[in-house]
C-alpha positions as CSV (number, residue, x, y, z in Angstrom):
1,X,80.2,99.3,105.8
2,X,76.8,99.9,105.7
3,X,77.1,102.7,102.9
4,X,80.6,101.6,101.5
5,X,82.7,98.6,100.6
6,X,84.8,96.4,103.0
7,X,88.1,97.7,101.5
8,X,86.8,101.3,102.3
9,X,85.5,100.2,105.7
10,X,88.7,98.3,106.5
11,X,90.8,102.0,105.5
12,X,88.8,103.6,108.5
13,X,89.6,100.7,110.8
14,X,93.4,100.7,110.1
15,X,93.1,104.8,110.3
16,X,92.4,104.0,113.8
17,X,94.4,100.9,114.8
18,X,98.1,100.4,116.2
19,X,100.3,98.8,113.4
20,X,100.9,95.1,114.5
21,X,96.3,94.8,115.0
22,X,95.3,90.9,115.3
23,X,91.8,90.5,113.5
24,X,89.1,87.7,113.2
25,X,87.1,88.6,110.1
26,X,84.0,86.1,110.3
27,X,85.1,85.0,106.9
28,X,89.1,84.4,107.6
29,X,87.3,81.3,108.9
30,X,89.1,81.5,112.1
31,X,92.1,82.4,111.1
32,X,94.1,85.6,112.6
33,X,94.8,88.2,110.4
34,X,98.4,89.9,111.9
35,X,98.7,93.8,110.9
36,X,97.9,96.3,108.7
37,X,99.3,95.1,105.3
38,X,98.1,91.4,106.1
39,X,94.6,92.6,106.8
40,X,94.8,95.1,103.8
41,X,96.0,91.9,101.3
42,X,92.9,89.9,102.7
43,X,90.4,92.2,101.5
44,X,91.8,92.8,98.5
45,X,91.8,89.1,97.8
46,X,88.2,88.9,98.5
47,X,87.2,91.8,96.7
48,X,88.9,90.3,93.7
49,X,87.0,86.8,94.1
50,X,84.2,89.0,93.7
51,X,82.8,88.6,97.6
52,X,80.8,91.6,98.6
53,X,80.0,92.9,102.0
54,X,77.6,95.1,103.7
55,X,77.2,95.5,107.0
56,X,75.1,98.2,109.6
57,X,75.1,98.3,113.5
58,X,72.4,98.3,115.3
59,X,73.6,99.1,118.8
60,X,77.2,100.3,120.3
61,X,77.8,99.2,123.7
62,X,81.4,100.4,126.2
63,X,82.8,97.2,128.4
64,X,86.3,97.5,130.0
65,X,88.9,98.3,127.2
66,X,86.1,96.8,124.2
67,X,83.6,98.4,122.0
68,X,81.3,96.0,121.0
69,X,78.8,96.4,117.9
70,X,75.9,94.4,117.2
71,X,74.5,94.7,114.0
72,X,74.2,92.6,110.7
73,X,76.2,91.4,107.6
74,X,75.2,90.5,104.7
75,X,77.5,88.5,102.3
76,X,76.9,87.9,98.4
77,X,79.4,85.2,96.5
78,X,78.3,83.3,93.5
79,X,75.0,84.5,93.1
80,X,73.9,83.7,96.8
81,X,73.0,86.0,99.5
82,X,73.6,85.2,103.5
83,X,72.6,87.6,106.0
84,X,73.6,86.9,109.3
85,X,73.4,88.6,112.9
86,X,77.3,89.9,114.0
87,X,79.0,91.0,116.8
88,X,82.4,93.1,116.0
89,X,84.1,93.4,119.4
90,X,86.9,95.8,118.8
91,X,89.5,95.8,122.2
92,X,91.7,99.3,122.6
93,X,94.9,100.4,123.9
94,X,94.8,103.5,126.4
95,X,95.8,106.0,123.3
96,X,92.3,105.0,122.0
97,X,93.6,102.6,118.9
98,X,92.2,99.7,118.3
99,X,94.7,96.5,119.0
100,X,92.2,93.4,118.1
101,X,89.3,93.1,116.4
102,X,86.3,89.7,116.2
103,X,83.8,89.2,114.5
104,X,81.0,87.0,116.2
105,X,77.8,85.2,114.5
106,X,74.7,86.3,117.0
């Protein structure tokens, strides 16, 4: 995400991630987002309120079945810019796809 959009972004994570995935996008405001389609219907939603995301990583750390990313996001809605401080833990299956997915403020 740090070169591309979310929609693009979200294509490489589904690429990689068993069909019925459970995500927490930090802006689903805690809600769950339940497979593939669902996920691929929220982003398009926000892309077409006009939302835009970047986001980089800064480190990539291994613990148990879990990836965990820290890095940053930065959000732009309205006119207004928020950069925040993110953790994306992603959890895996043992054929390497990704099952869940969370986003954490730092």
């Amino acid at each position: 995400m740090e070169s591309t959009d979310v929609a693009h972004a979200s294509e490489e994570l589904l690429a990689n991630c068993t069909d019925d995935v459970v995500v927490e996008p930090h802006a689903s405001g805690g809600r769950l987002i339940h497979g593939q389609q669902e996920l691929r219907s929220f982003w398009e939603r926000f892309a077409r309120d006009g939302v835009q995301i970047r986001a980089g990583a800064y480190c990539v750390t291994e613990e148990d079945d879990s990836v965990v990313v820290t890095g940053w996001a930065r959000t732009i809605k309205d006119g207004r810019l928020a950069d925040t401080q993110s953790r994306w833990v992603y959890r895996f299956n043992t054929y390497d796809q990704v099952v869940s997915a969370r986003v954490e403020r730092v």
